[in-house]
ROPA-811847 format. One line per 2 residues: number of its first residue (from 1); their letters; for each residue x, y, z of N, C-alpha, C. Coordinates in Angstrom, 1 decimal. Example, Ala and Ser with C-alpha at 12.3 -4.5 7.8 and 13.67 -1.06 7.14 Angstrom:
BEGIN
1> as> 13.2/-5.7/7.8/12.3/-4.5/7.8/13.2/-3.3/7.8 ~ 12.8/-2.2/7.1/13.7/-1.1/7.1/12.9/0.0/7.9
//
This chain:
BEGIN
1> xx> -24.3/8.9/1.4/-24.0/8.8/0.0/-23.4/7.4/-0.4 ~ -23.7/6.8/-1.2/-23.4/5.2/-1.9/-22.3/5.2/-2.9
3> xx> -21.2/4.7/-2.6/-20.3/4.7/-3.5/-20.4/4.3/-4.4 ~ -19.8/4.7/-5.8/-20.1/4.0/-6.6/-18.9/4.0/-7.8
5> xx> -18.5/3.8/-9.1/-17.2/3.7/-9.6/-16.8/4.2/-11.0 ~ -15.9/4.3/-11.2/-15.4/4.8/-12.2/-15.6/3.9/-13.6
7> xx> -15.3/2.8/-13.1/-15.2/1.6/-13.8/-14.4/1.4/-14.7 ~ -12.8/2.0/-13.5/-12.1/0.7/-13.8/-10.4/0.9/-12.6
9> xx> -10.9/-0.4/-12.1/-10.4/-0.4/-10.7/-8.8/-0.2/-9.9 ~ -8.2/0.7/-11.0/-6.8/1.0/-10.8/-6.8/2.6/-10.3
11> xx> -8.0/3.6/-11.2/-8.2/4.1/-11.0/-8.7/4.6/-9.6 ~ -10.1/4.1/-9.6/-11.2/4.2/-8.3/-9.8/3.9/-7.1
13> xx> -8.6/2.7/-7.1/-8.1/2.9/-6.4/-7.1/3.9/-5.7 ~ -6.6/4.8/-6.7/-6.1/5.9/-6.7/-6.5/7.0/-6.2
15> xx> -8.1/6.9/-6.6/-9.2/8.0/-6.3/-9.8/7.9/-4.7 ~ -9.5/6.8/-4.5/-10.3/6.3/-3.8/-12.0/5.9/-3.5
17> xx> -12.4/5.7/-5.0/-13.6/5.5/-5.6/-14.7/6.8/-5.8 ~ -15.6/6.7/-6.3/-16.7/8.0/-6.1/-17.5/7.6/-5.5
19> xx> -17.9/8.9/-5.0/-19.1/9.4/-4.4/-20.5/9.8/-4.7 ~ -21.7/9.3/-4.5/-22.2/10.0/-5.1/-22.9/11.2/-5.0
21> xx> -23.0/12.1/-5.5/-23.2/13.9/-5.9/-21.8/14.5/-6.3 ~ -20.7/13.3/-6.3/-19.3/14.3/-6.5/-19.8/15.1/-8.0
23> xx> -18.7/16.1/-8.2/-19.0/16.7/-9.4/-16.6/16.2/-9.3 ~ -16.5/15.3/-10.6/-15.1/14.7/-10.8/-14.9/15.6/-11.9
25> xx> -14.0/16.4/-12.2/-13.0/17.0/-13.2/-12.0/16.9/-13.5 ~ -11.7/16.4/-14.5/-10.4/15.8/-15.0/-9.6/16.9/-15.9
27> xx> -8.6/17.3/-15.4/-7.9/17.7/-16.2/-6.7/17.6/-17.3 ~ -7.3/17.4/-18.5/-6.7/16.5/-20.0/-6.7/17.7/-20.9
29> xx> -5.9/17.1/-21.7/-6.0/17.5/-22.7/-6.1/16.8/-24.1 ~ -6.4/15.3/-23.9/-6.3/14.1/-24.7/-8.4/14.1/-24.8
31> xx> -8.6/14.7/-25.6/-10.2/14.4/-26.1/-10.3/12.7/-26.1 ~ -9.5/11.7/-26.4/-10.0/10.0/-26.6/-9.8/9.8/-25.1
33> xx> -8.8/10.2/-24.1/-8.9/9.7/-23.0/-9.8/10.2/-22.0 ~ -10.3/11.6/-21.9/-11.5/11.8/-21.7/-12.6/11.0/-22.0
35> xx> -12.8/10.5/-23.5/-14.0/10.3/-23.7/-14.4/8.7/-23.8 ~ -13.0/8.1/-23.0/-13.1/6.4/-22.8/-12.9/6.5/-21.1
37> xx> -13.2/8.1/-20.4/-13.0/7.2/-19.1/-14.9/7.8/-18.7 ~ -15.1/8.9/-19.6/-16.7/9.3/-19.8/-17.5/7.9/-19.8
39> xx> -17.1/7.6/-20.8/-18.1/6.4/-21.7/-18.3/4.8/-20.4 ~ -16.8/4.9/-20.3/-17.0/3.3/-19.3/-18.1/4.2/-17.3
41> xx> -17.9/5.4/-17.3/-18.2/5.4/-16.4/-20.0/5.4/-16.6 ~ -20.9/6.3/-17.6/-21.9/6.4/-18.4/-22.4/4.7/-18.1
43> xx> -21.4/3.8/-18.7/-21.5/2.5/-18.8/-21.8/1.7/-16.9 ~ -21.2/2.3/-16.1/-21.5/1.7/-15.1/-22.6/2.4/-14.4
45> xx> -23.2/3.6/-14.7/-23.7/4.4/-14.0/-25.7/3.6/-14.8 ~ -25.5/3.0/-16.1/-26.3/2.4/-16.5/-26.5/1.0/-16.1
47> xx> -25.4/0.5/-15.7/-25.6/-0.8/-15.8/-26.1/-1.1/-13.8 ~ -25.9/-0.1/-13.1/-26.6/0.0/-12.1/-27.8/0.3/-11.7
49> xx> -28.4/1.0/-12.9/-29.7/1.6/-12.8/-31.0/0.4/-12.4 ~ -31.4/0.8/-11.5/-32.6/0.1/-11.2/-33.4/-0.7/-12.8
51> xx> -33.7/-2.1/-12.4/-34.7/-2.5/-13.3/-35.7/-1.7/-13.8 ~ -35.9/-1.4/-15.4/-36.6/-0.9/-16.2/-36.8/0.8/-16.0
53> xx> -35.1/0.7/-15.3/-35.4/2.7/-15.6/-34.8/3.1/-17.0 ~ -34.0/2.2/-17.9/-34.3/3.2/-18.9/-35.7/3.1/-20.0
55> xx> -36.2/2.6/-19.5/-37.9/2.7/-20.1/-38.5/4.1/-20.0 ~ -37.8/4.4/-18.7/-38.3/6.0/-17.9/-38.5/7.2/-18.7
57> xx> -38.7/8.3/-19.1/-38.9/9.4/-19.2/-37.4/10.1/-18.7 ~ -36.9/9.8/-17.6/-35.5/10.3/-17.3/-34.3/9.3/-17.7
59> xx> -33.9/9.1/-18.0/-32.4/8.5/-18.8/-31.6/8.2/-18.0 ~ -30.5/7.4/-16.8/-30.2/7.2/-16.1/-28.6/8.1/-16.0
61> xx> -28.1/8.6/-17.3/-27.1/9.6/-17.7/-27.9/11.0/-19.0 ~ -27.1/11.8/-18.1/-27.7/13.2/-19.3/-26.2/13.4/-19.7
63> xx> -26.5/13.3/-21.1/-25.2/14.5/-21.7/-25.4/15.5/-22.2 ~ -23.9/16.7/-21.9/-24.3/17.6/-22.7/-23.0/17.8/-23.9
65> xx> -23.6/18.1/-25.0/-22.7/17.9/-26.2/-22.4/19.2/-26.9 ~ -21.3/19.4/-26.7/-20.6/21.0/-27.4/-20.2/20.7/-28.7
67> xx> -20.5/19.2/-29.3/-19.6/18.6/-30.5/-18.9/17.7/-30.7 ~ -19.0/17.2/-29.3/-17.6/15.7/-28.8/-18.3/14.7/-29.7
69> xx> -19.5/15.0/-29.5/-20.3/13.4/-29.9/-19.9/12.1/-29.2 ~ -19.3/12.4/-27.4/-18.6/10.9/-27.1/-19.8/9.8/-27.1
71> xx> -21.6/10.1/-27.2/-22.1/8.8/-27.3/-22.7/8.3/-28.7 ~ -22.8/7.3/-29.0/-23.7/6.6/-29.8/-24.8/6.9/-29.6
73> xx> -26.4/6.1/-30.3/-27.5/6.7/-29.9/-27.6/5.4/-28.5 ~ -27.9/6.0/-27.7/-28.7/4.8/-26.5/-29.4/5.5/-25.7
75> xx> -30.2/4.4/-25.3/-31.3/4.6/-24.2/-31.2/5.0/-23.1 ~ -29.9/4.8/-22.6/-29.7/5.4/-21.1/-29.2/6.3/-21.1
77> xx> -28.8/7.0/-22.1/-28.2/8.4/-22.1/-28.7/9.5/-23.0 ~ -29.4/10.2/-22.1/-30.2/11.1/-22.6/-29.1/13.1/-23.3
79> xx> -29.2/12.8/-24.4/-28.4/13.7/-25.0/-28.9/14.9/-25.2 ~ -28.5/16.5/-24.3/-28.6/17.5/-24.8/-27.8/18.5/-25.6
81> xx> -28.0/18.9/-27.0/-27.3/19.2/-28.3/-27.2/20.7/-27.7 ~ -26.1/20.6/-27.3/-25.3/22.5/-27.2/-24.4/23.4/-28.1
83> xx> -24.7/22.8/-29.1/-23.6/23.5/-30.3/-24.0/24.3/-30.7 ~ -23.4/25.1/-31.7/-23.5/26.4/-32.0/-25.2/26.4/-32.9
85> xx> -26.0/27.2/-32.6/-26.9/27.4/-33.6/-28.1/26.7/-32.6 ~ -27.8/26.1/-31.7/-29.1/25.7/-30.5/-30.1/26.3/-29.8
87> xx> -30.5/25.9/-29.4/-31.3/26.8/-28.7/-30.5/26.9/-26.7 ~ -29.9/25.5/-27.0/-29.0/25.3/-25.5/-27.2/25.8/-26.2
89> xx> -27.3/26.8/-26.7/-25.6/27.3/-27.4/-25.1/28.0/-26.2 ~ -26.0/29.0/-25.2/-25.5/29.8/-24.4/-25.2/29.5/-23.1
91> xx> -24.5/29.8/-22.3/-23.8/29.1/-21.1/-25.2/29.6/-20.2 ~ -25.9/30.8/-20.1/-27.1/31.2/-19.5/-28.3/30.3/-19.6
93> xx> -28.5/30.0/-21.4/-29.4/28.8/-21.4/-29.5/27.6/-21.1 ~ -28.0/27.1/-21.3/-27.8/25.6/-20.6/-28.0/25.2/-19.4
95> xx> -27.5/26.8/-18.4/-27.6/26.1/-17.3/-28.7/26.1/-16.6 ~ -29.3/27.2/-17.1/-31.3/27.1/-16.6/-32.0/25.9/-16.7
97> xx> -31.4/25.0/-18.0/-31.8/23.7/-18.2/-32.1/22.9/-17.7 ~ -30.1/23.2/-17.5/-29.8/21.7/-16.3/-30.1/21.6/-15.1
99> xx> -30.5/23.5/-14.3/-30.8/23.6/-13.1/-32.3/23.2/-13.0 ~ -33.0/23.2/-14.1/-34.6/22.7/-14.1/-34.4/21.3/-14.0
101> xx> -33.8/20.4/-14.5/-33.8/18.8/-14.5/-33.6/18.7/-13.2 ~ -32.1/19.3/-12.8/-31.7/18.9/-11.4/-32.4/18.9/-10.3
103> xx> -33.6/19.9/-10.1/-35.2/20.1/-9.4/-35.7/19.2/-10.0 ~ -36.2/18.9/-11.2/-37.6/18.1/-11.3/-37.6/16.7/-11.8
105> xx> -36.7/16.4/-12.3/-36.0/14.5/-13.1/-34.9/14.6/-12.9 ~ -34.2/14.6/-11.9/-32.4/14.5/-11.6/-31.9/13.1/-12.5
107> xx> -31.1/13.1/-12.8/-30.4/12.0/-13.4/-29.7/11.4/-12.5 ~ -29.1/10.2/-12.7/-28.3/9.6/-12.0/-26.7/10.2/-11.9
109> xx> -26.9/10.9/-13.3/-25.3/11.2/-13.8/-25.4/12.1/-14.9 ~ -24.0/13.1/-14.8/-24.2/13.9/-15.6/-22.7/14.2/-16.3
111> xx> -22.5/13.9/-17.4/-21.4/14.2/-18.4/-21.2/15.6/-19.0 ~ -20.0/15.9/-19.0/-20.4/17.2/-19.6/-19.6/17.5/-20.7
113> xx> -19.3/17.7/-22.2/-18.3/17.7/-22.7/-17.3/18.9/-22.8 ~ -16.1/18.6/-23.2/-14.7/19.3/-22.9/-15.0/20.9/-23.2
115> xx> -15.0/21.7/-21.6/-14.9/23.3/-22.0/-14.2/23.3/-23.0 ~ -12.9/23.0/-23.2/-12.2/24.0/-24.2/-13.3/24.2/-25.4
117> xx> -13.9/23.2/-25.9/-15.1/23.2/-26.7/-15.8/24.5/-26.9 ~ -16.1/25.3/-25.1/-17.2/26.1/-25.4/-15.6/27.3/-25.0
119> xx> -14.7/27.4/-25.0/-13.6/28.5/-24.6/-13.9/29.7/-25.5 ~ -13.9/30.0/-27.2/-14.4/30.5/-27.5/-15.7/31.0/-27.7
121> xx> -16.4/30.5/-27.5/-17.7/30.5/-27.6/-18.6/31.6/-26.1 ~ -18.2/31.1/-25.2/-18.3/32.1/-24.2/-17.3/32.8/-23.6
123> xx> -17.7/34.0/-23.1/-16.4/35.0/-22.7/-15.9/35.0/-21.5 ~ -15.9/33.9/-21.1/-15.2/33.4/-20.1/-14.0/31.8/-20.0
125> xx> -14.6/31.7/-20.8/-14.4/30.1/-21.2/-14.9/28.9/-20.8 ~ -15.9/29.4/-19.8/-17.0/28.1/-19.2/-16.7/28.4/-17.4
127> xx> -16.2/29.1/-17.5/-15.9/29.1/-16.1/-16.8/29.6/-14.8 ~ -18.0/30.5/-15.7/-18.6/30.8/-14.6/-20.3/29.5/-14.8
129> xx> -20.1/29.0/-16.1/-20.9/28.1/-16.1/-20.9/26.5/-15.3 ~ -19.5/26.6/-15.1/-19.0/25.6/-14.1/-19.5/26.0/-12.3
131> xx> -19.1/27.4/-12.3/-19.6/27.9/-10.7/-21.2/27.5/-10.4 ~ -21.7/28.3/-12.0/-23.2/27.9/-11.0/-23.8/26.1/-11.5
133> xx> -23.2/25.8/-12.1/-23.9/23.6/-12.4/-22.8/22.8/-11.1 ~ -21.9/23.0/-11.2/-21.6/22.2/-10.1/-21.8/22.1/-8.8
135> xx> -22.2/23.5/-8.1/-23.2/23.0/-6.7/-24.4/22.8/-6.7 ~ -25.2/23.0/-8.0/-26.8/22.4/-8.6/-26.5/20.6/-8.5
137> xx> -25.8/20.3/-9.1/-25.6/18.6/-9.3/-24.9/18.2/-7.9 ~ -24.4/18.8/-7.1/-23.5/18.3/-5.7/-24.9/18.5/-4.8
139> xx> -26.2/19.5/-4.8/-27.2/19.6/-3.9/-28.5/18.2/-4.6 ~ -28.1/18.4/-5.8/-29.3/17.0/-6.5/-29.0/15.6/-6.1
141> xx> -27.5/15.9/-6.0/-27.3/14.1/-5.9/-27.0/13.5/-6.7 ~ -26.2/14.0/-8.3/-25.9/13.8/-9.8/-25.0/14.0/-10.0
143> xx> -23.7/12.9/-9.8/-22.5/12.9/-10.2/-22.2/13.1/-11.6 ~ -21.1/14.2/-11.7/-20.8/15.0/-12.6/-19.8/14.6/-12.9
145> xx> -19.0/14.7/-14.3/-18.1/14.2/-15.4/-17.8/15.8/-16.0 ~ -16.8/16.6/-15.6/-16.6/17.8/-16.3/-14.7/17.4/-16.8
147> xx> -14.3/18.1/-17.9/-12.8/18.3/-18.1/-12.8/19.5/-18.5 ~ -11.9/19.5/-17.9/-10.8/20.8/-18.7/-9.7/20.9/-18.9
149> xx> -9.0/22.1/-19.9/-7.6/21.3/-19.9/-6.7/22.3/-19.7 ~ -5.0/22.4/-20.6/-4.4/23.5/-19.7/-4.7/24.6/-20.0
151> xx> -5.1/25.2/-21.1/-5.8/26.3/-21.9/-7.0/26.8/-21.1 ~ -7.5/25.8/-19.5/-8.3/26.8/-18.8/-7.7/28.1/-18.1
153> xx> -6.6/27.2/-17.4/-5.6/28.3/-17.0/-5.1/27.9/-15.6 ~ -4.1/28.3/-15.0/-3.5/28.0/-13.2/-4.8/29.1/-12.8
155> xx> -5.3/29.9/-12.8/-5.9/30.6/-11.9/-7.6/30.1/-12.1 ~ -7.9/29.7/-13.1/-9.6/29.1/-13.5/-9.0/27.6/-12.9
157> xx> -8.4/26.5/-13.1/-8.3/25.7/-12.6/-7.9/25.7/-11.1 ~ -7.6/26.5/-10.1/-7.7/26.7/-8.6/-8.9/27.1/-8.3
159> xx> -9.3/27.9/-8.9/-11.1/28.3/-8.6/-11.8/27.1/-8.8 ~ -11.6/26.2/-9.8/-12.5/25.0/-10.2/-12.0/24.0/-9.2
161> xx> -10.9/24.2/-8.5/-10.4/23.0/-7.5/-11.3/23.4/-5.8 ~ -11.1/24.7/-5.8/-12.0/25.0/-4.7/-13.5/24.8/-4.6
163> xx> -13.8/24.5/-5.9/-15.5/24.4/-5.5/-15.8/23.1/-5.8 ~ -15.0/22.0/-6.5/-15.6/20.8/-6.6/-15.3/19.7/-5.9
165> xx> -15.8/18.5/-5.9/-15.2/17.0/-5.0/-14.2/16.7/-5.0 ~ -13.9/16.6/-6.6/-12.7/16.1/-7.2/-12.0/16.6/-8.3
167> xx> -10.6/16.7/-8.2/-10.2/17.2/-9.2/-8.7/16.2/-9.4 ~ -8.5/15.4/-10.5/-7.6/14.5/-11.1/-6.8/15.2/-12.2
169> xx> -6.1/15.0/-12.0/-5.1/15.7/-13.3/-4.1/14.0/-14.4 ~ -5.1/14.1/-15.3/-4.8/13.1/-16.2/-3.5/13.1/-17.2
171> xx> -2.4/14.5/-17.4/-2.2/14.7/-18.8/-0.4/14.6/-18.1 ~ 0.5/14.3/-19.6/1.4/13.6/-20.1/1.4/12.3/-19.4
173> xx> 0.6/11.4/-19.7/0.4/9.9/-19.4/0.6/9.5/-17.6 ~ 0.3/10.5/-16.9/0.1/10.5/-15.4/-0.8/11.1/-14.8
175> xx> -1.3/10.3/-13.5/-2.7/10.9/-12.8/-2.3/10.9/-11.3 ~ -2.5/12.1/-10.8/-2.4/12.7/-9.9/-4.2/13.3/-9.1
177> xx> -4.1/12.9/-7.9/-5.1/13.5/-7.3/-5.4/14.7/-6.5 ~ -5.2/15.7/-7.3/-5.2/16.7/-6.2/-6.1/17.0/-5.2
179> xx> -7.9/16.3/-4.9/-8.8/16.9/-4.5/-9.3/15.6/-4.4 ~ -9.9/15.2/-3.5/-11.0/14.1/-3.3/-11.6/14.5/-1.8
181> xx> -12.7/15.1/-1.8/-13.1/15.4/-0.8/-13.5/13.8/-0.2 ~ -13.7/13.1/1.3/-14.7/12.6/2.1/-13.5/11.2/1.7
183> xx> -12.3/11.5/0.7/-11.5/10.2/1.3/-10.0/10.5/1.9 ~ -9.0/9.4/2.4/-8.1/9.8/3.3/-7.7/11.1/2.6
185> xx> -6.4/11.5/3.5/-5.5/13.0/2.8/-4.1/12.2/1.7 ~ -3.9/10.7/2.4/-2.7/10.0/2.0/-2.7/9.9/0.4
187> xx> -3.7/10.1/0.2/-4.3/9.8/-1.6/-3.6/10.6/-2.4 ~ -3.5/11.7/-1.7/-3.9/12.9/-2.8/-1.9/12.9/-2.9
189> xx> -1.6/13.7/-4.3/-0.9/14.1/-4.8/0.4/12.9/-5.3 ~ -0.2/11.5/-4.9/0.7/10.5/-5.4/0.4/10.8/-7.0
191> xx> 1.4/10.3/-7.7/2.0/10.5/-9.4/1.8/8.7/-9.8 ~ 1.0/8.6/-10.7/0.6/7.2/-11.2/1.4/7.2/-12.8
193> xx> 1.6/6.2/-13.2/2.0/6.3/-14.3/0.4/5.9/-15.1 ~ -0.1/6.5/-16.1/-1.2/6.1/-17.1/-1.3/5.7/-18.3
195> xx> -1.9/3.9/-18.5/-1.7/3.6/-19.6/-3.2/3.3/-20.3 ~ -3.3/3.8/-21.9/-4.6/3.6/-21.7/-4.3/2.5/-23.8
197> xx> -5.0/1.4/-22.9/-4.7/0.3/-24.1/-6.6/-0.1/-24.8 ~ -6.8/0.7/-25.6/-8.1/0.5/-26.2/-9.1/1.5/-25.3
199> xx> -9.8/0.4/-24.7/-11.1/1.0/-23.6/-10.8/0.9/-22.2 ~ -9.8/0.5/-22.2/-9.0/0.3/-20.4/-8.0/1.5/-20.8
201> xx> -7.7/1.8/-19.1/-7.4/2.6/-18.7/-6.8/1.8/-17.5 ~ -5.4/2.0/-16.9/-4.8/1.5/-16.0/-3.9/2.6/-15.8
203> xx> -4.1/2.8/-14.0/-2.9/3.9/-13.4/-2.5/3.0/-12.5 ~ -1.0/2.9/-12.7/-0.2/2.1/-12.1/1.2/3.0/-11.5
205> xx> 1.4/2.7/-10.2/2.7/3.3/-9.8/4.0/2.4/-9.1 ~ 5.0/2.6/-8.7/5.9/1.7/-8.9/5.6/1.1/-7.2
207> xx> 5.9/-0.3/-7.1/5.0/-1.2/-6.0/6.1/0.0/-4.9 ~ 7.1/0.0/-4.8/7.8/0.6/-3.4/7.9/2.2/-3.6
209> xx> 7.5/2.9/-4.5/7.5/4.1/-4.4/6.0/4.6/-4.3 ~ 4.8/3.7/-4.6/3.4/4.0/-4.2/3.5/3.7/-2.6
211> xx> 4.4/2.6/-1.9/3.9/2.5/-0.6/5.2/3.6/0.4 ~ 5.7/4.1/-0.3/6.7/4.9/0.2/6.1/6.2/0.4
213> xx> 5.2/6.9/-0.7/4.5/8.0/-1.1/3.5/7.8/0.0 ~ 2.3/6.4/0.0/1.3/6.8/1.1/2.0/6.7/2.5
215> xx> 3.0/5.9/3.1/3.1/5.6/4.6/4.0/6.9/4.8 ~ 4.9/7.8/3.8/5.6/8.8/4.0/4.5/10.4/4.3
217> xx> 3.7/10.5/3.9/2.1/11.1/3.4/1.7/11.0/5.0 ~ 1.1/10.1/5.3/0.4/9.0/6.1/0.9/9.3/7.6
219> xx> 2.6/9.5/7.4/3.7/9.3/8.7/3.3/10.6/9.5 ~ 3.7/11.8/8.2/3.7/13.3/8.6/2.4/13.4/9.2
221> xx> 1.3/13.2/8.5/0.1/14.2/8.8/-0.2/13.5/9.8 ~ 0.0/12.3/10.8/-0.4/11.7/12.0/0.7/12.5/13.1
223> xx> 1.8/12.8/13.0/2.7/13.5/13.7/2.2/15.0/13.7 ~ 1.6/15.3/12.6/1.2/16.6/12.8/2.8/17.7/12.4
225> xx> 3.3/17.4/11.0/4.4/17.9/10.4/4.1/18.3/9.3 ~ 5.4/19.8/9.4/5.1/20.0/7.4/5.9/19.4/6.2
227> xx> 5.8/19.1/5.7/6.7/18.5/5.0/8.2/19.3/4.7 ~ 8.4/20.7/5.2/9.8/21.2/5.5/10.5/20.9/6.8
229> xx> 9.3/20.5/8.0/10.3/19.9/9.2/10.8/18.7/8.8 ~ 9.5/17.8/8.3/10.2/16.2/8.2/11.4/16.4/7.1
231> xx> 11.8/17.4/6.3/13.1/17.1/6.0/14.1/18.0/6.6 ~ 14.2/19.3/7.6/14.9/18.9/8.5/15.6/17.6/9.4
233> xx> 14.4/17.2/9.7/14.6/15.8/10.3/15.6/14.6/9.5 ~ 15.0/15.1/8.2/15.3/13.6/7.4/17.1/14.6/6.9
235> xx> 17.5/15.7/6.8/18.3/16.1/6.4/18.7/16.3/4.6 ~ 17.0/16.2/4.2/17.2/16.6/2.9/16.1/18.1/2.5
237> xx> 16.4/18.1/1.1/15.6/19.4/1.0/14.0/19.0/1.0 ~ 13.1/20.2/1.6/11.5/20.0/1.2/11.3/19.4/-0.1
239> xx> 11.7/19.8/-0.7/11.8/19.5/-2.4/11.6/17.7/-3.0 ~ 12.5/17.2/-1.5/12.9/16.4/-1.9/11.7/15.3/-1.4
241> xx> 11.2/15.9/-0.5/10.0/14.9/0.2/8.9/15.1/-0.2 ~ 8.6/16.6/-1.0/7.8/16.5/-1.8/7.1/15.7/-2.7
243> xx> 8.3/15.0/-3.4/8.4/14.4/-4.4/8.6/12.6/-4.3 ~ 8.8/12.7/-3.2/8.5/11.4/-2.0/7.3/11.1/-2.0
245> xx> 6.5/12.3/-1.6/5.2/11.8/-1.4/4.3/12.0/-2.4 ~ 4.7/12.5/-3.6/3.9/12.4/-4.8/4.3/10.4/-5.6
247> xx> 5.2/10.5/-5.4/5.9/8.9/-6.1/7.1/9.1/-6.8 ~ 6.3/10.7/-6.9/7.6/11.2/-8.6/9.3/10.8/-8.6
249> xx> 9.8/10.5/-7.1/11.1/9.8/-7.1/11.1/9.1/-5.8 ~ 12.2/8.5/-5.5/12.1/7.6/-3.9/13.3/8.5/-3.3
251> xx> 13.8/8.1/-1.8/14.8/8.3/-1.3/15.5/7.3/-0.8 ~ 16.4/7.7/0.0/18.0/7.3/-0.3/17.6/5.9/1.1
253> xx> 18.2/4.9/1.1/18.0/3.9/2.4/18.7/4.9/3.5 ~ 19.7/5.2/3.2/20.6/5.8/4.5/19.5/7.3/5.4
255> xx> 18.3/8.3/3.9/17.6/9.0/4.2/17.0/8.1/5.6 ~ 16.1/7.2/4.6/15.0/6.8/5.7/15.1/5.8/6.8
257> xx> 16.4/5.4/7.0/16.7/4.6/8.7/16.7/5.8/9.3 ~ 17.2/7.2/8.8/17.5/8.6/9.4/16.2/9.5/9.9
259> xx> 15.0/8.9/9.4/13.7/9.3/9.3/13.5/8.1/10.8 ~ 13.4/7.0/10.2/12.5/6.3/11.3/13.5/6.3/12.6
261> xx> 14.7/6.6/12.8/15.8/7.2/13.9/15.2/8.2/14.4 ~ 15.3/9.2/13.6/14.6/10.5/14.3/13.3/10.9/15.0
263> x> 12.7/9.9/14.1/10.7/9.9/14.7/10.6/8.7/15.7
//
């Protein structure tokens, strides 16, 4: 698989860039921040496309639109209209669709706009339309752009973390990675601060509490520890190292000479 990016490099570094056939789910609740990290990625997923593919019959990005409207009209992004009164309105219909493209004109990429959109609309809230398109696009080779938000729920959003590449949690102005299949484990669950100024997007965390979070992360899972022995060891609570290795606080100097004393 060929990596390829988000487009925009604070991010990808967090994530530790994409993959391609991931199916990425972001979990927001901010429709403009979804739909500027959709757009720049749409944007790079075009601006890589082979010479004179959007001339093609296939569109180098497919969207599907519940009503977001995140694109303008363009050539590389081929738009399928799912709103109410469609012929593609039904989560049954759509995904017969998409599972026929994904066999016969795969796209390069595939956007998909915000379930809560279709929450009423189907009697699930999108949840079992997510089960059967995201291993269709992870077997085609068609990185996927899905959100959801907290209105999916703790128990539909663990289901949706078990079956996809990736899953980012975007919302009160922090990104967190819970899921990145195929990169390190050190990644995951560091706390970024998220600022988004116009069409950029910047996740930034604090310089000595990002390298405290990965080499602390990093320390354990090479020793083969759970994060309740290493605070045995360290003589603070799990709780506390938890939160160590997400960024969300630091610890004490006196803690960690008591850490690298002990290991």
């Amino acid at each position: 698989m060929e990596p390829i990016t988000t487009g925009f490099a604070t991010v990808d570094a967090a994530l530790g860039g994409l993959i391609t056939g991931d199916n990425v789910v972001w979990i927001s609740d901010d429709p403009a921040l979804y739909a500027a990290l959709a757009r720049r990625f749409a944007d790079t997923i075009s601006a890589a496309a082979p010479r004179g593919a959007k001339s093609r019959a296939t569109a180098p990005v497919l969207y599907v639109d519940f009503g977001a409207h995140l694109f303008e009209r363009d050539d590389a992004v081929e738009r399928l209209d799912a709103a109410p009164g469609t012929p593609l309105r039904s989560a049954a219909a759509l995904a017969a669709e998409l599972e026929r493209r994904a066999q016969q004109h795969p796209p390069a990429a595939l956007v998909i706009d915000p379930l809560a959109r279709v929450a009423r609309r189907w009697s699930d809230g999108g949840q079992g339309f997510f089960e059967r398109i995201c291993p269709a696009m992870l077997h085609a080779g068609v990185t996927a752009y899905w959100c959801v938000g907290s209105a999916f729920g703790r128990v539909a959003i663990e289901q949706v973390r078990q079956i996809t590449q990736c899953l980012l949690d975007v919302r009160d102005g922090r990104l967190r990675v819970l899921k990145a299949e195929g990169r390190p484990d050190a990644l995951l669950g560091i706390t970024y601060q998220l600022r988004q100024e116009g069409d950029e997007i910047v996740a930034a965390s604090a310089p000595a509490g990002g390298r405290l979070a990965r080499g602390l992360s990093a320390l354990r899972a090479q020793l083969g520890l759970t994060q309740h022995e290493l605070a045995q060891l360290a003589g603070v609570t799990p709780s506390a190292i938890s939160q160590a290795e997400s960024g969300s606080r630091g610890l004490s100097l006196d803690t960690l000479v008591t850490i690298a004393d002990r290991l």
